[in-house]
Each structure stands twice: as structure tokens, then as C-alpha cells.
C-alpha atoms as an extended CHARMM CRD file, in Angstrom:
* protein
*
       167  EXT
         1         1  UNK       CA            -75.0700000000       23.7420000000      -16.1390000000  PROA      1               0.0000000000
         2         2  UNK       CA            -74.9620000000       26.1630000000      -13.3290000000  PROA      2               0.0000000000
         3         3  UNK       CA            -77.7380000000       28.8330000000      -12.0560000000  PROA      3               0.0000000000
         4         4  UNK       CA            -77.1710000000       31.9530000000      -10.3740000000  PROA      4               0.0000000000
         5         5  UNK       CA            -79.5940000000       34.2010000000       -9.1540000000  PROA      5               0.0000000000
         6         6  UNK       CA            -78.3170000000       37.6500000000       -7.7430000000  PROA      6               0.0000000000
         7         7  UNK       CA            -80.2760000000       40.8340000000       -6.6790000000  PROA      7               0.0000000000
         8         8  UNK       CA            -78.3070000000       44.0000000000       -5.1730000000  PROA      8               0.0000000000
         9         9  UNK       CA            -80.4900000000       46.4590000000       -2.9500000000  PROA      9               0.0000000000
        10        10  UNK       CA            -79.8690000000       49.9250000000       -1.1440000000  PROA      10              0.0000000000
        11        11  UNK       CA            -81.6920000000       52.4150000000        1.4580000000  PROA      11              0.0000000000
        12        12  UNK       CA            -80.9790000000       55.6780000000       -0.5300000000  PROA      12              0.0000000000
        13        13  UNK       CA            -79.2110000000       56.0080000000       -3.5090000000  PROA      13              0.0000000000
        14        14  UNK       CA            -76.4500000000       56.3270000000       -2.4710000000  PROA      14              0.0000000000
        15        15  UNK       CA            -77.0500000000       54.3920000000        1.5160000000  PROA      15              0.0000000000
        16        16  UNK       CA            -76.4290000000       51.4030000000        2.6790000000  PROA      16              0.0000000000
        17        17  UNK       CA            -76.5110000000       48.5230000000        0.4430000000  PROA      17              0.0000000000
        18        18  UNK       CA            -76.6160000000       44.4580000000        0.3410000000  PROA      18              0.0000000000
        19        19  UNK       CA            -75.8640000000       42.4390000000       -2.4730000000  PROA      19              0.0000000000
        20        20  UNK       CA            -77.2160000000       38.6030000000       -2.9230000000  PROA      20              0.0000000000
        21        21  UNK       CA            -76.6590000000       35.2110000000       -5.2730000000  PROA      21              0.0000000000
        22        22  UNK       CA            -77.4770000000       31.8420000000       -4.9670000000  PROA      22              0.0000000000
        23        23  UNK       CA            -75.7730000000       29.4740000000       -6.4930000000  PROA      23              0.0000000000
        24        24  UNK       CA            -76.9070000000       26.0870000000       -7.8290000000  PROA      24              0.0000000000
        25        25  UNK       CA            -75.4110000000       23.0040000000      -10.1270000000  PROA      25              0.0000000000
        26        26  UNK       CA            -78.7290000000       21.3890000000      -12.0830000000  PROA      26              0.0000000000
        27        27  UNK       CA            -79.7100000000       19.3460000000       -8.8220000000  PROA      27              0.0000000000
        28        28  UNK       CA            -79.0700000000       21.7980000000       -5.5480000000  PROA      28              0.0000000000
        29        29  UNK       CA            -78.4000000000       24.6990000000       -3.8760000000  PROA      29              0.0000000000
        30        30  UNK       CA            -74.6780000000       25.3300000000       -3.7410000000  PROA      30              0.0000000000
        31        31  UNK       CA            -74.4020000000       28.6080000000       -2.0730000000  PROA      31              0.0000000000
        32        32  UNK       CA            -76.3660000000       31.6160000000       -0.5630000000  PROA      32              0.0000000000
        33        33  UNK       CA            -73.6850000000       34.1870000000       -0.2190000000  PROA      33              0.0000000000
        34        34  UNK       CA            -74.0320000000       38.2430000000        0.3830000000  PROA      34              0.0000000000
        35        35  UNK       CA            -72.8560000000       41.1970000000        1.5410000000  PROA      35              0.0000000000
        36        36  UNK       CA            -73.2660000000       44.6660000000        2.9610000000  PROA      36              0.0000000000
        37        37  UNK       CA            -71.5940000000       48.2220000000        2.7640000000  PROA      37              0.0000000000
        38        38  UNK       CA            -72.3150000000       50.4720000000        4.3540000000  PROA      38              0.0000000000
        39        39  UNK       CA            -72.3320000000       53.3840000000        1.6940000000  PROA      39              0.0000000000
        40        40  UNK       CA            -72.6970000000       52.3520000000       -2.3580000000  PROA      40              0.0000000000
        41        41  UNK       CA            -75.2000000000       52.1660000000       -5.1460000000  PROA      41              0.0000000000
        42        42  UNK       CA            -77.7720000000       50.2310000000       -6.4740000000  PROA      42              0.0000000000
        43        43  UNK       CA            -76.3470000000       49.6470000000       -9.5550000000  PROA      43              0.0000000000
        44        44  UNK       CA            -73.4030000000       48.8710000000       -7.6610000000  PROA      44              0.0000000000
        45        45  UNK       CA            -74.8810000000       45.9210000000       -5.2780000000  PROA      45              0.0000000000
        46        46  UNK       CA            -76.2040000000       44.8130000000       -8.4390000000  PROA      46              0.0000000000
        47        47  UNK       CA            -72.9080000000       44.4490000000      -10.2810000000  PROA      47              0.0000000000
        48        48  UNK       CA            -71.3710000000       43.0800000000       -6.7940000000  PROA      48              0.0000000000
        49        49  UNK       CA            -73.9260000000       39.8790000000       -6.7670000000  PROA      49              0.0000000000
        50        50  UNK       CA            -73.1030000000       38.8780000000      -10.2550000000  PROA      50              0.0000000000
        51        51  UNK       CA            -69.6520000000       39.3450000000       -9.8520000000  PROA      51              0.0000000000
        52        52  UNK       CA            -69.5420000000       37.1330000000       -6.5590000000  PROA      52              0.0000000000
        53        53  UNK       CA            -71.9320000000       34.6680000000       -8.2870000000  PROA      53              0.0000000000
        54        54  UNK       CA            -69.2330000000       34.6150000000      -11.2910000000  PROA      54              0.0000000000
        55        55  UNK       CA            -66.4840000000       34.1150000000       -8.8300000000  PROA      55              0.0000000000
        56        56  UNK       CA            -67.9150000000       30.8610000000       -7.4330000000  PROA      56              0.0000000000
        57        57  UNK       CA            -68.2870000000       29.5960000000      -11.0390000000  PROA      57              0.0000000000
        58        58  UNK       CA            -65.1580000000       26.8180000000      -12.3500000000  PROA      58              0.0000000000
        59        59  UNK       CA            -63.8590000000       28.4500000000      -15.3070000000  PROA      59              0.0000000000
        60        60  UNK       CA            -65.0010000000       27.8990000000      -18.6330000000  PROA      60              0.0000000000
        61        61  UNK       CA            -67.9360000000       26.1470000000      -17.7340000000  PROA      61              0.0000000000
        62        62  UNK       CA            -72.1470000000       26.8440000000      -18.3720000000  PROA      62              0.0000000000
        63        63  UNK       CA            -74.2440000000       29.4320000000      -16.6770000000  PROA      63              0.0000000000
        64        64  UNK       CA            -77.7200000000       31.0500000000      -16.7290000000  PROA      64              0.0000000000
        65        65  UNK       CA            -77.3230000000       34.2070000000      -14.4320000000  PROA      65              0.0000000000
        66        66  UNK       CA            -80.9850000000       35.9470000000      -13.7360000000  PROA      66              0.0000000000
        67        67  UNK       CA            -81.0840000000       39.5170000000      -12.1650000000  PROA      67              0.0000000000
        68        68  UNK       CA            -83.6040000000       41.5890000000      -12.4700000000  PROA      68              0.0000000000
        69        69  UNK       CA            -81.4890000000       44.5390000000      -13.3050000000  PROA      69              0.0000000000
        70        70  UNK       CA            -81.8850000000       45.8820000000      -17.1030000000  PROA      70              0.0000000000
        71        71  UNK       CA            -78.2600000000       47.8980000000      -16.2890000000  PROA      71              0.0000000000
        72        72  UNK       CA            -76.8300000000       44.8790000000      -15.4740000000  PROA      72              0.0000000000
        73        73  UNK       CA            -78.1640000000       42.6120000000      -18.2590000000  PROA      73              0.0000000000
        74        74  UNK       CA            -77.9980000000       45.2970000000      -21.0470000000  PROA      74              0.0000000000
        75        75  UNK       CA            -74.4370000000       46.3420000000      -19.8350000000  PROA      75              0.0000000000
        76        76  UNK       CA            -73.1760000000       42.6810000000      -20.1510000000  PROA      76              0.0000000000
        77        77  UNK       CA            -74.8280000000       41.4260000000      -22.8240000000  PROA      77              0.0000000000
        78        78  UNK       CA            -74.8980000000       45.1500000000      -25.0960000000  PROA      78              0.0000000000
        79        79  UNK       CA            -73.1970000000       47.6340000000      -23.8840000000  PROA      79              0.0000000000
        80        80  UNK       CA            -69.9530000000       46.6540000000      -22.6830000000  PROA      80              0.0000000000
        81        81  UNK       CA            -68.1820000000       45.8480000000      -25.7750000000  PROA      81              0.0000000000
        82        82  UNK       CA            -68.4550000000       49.5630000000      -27.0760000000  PROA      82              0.0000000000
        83        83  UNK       CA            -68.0530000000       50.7620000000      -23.9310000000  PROA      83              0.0000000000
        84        84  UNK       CA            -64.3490000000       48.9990000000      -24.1980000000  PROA      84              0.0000000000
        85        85  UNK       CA            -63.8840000000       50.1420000000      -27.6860000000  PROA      85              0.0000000000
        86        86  UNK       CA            -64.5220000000       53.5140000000      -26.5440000000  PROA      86              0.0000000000
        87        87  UNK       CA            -61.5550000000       53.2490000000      -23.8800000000  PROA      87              0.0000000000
        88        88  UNK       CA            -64.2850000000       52.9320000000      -21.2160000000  PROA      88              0.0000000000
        89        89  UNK       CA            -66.6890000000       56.0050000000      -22.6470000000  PROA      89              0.0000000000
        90        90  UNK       CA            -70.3070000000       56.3420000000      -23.1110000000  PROA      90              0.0000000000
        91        91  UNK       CA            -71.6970000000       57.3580000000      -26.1560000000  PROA      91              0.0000000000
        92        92  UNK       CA            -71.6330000000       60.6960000000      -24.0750000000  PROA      92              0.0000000000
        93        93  UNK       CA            -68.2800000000       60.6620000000      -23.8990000000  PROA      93              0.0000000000
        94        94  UNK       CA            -68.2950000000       60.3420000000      -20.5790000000  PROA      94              0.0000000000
        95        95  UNK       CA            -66.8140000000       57.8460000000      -18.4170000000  PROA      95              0.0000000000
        96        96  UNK       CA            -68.5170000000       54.5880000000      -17.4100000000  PROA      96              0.0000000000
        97        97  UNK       CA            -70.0000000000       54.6660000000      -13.8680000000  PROA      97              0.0000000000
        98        98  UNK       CA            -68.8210000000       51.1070000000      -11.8010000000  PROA      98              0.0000000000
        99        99  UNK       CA            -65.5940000000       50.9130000000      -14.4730000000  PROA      99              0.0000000000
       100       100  UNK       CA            -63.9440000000       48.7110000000      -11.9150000000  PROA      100             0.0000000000
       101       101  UNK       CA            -67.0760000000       46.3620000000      -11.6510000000  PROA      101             0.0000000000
       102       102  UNK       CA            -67.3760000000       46.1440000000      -15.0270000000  PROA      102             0.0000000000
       103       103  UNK       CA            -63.8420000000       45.4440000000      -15.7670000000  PROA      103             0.0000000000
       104       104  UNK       CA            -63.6810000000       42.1450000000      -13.3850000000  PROA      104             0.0000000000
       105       105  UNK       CA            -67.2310000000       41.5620000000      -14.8570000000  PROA      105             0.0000000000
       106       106  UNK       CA            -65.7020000000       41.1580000000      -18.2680000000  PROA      106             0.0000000000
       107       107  UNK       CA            -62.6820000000       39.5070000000      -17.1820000000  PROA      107             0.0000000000
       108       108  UNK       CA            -65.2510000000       36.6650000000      -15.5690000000  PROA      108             0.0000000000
       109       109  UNK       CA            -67.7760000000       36.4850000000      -18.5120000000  PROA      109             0.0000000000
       110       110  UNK       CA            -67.6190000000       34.4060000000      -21.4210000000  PROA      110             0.0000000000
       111       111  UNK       CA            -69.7640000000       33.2140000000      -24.4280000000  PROA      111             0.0000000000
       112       112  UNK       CA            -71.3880000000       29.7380000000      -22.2970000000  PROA      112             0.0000000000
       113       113  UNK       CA            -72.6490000000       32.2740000000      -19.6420000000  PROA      113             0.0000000000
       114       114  UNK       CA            -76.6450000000       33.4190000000      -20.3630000000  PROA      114             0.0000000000
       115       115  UNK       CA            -77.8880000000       36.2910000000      -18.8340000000  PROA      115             0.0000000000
       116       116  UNK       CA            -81.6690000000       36.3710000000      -18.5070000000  PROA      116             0.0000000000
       117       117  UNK       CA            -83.6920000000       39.7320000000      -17.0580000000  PROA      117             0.0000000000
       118       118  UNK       CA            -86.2460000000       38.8300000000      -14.8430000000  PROA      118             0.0000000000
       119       119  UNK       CA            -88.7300000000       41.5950000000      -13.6890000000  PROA      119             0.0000000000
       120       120  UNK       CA            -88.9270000000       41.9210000000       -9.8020000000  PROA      120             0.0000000000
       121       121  UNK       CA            -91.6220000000       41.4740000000       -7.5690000000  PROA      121             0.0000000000
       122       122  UNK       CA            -93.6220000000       39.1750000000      -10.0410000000  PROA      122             0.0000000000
       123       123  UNK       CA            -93.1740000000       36.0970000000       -7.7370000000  PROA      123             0.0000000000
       124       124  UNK       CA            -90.0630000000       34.4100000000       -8.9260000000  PROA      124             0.0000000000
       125       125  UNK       CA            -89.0290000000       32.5270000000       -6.0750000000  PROA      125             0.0000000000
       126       126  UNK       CA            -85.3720000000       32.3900000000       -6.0200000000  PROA      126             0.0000000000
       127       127  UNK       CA            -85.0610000000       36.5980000000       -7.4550000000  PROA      127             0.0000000000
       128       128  UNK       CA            -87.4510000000       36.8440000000       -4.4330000000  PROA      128             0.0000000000
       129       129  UNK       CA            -85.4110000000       35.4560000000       -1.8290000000  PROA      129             0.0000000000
       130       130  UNK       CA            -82.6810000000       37.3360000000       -2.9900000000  PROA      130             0.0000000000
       131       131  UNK       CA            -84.2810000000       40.5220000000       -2.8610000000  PROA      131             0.0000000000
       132       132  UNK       CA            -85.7100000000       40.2410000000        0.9670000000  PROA      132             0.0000000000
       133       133  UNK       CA            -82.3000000000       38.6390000000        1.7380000000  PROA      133             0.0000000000
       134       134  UNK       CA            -80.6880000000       41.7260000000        0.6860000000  PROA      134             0.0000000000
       135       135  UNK       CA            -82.9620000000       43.5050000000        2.4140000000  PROA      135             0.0000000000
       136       136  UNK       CA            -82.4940000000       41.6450000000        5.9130000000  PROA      136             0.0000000000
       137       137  UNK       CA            -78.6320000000       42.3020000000        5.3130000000  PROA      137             0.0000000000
       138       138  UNK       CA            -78.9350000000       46.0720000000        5.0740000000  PROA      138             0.0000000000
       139       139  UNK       CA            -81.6030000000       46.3250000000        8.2160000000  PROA      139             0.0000000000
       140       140  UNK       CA            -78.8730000000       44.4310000000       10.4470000000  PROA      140             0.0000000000
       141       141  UNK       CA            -76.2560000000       45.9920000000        8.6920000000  PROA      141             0.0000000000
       142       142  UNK       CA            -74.9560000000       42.5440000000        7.3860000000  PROA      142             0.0000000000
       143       143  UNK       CA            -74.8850000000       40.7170000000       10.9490000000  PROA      143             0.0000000000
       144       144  UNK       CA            -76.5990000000       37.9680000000        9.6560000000  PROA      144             0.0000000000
       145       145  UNK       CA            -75.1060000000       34.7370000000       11.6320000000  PROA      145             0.0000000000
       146       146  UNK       CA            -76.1070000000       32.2610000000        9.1160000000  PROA      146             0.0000000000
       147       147  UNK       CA            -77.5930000000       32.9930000000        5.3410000000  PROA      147             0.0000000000
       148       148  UNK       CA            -78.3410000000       30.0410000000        4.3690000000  PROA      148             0.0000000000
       149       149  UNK       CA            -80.5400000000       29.1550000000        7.4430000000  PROA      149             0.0000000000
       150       150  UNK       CA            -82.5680000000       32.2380000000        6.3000000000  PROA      150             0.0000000000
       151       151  UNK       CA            -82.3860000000       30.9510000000        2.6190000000  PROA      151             0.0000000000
       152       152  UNK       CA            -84.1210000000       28.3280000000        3.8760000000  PROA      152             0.0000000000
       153       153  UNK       CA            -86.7490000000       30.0540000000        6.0930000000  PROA      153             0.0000000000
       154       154  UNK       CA            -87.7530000000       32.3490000000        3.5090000000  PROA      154             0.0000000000
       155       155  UNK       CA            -88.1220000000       29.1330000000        0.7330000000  PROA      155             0.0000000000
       156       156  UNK       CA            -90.1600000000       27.2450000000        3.0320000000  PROA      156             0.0000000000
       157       157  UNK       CA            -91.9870000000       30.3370000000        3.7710000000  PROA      157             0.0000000000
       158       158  UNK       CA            -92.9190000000       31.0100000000        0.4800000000  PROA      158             0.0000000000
       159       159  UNK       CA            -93.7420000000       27.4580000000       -0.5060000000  PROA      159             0.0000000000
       160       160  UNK       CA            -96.0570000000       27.5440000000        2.1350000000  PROA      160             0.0000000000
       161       161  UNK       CA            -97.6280000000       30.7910000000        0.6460000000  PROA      161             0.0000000000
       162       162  UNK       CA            -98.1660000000       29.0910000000       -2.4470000000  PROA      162             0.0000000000
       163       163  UNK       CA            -99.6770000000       26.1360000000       -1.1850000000  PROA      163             0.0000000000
       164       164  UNK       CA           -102.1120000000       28.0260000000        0.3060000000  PROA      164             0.0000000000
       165       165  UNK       CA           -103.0790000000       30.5190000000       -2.6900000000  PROA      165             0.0000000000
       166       166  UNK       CA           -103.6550000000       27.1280000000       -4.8160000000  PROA      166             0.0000000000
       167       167  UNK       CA           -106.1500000000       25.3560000000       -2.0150000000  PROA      167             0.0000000000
């Protein structure tokens, strides 16, 4: 079983954006990977990190995805397949925003893939991380030498945090 967390961020909306996921097997950390552009969307960062996280995933094999986006997570799990039944409408009638996104979002998916909403900010480590990751990639613009160096600064930083609110 695999575990991705992913978290997409933006200054402005639309502004610069960074997207984030971490990806783990059931004993490590995998991968930190992320991104930033320069001029996008939220929602758009957001659908970015799960797509990348989906990407690093063999085929056909187990995932829990958390994000703590509810357009992500409803969009996947609810929307999508009237969405495609609709030729790609809302119940508007209007087109779907991030089409593309969603498109190689579907194409990636599959039934042993779990996505779980998380809510932000409550303290869950790893959504966390991802979220001041992101962050640190849009305030350097994505020159970030090595992520998973400050993966590991931010962990041990928090841990440390922790520690000290339980003493």
C-alpha cells in the first residue's frame, strides 16, 4: 500500500503557485517532489500534486491519497463521472474548469486508489509539510536546490515542536 500526501498553494488567485506530494510505500519516504509556475490556480496546484503523486504510482496497485482540498476529493471521488457523462459539463452546463487536469486525473485513477479529505492547518504532519513546502517554492519562485533536505528540516522541526507541547 502506498501513501501520498499532496497540497497545491498560490499568492493570488490567479499568482504564482507551488504544488507538493510525498510519496511513501508502508515503511518510508519515497519521494518529496514539487513544483512552481509562475501564473495558475489554486485549484489548479491542487490537481497538479495529485496528478504528480499518481504519476509516481506502479500501475494498478493500492493508494490512500490525502489533500486537503474538498474540489479535489469531491471531483474525484463524485463529480467526475457526470461530469464525463455530460461531455465534460457542469450541471450548469458549463464547461469544467482544469478539463485537462481532470482528464489525466481520470486516466491515472482507479477503484484501489482512496482519497481521504483532510482539513488544513489542524496539525497533520505530512499535509503540513506539504503546505509550507509549497509555500517555500512560491517565495523562491521554485529555486529550491534540494526538497527533500527541507522535507526533512521541516519533519524534524515539527517533531521537535511536539515534543515540547507534550513535556
Amino acid at each position: 500500500m502506498y501513501t501520498i500526501y499532496t497540497d497545491g498553494a498560490c499568492h493570488g488567485n490567479p499568482g504564482p503557485g507551488a504544488w507538493v506530494c510525498l510519496f511513501f510505500d508502508e515503511h518510508r519516504l519515497l519521494k518529496v517532489c514539487g513544483g512552481y509556475v509562475p501564473a495558475t490556480t489554486n485549484n489548479q496546484m491542487e490537481l497538479r500534486a495529485a496528478l504528480e503523486g499518481l504519476k509516481l504510482l506502479p500501475p494498478s496497485k493500492p493508494a490512500m491519497i490525502y489533500t486537503d482540498s474538498q474540489y479535489l476529493q469531491n471531483g474525484i471521488t463524485k463529480w467526475i463521472a457526470q461530469w464525463k457523462s455530460k461531455q465534460w459539463k457542469t450541471a450548469n452546463k458549463k464547461p469544467v474548469k482544469n478539463r485537462e487536469l481532470w482528464e489525466d486525473l481520470d486516466r491515472l485513477n482507479h477503484p484501489k486508489i482512496k482519497w481521504h479529505y483532510v482539513a488544513a492547518h489542524q496539525g497533520i504532519i505530512y499535509n503540513e509539510i506539504c503546505d509550507q513546502l509549497a509555500q517555500l517554492l512560491i517565495a523562491q519562485a521554485g529555486k529550491i536546490e534540494n526538497l527533500q533536505q527541507e522535507f526533512e528540516q521541516l519533519f524534524w522541526k515539527m517533531q521537535r515542536k511536539s515534543a515540547g507541547r507534550t513535556t
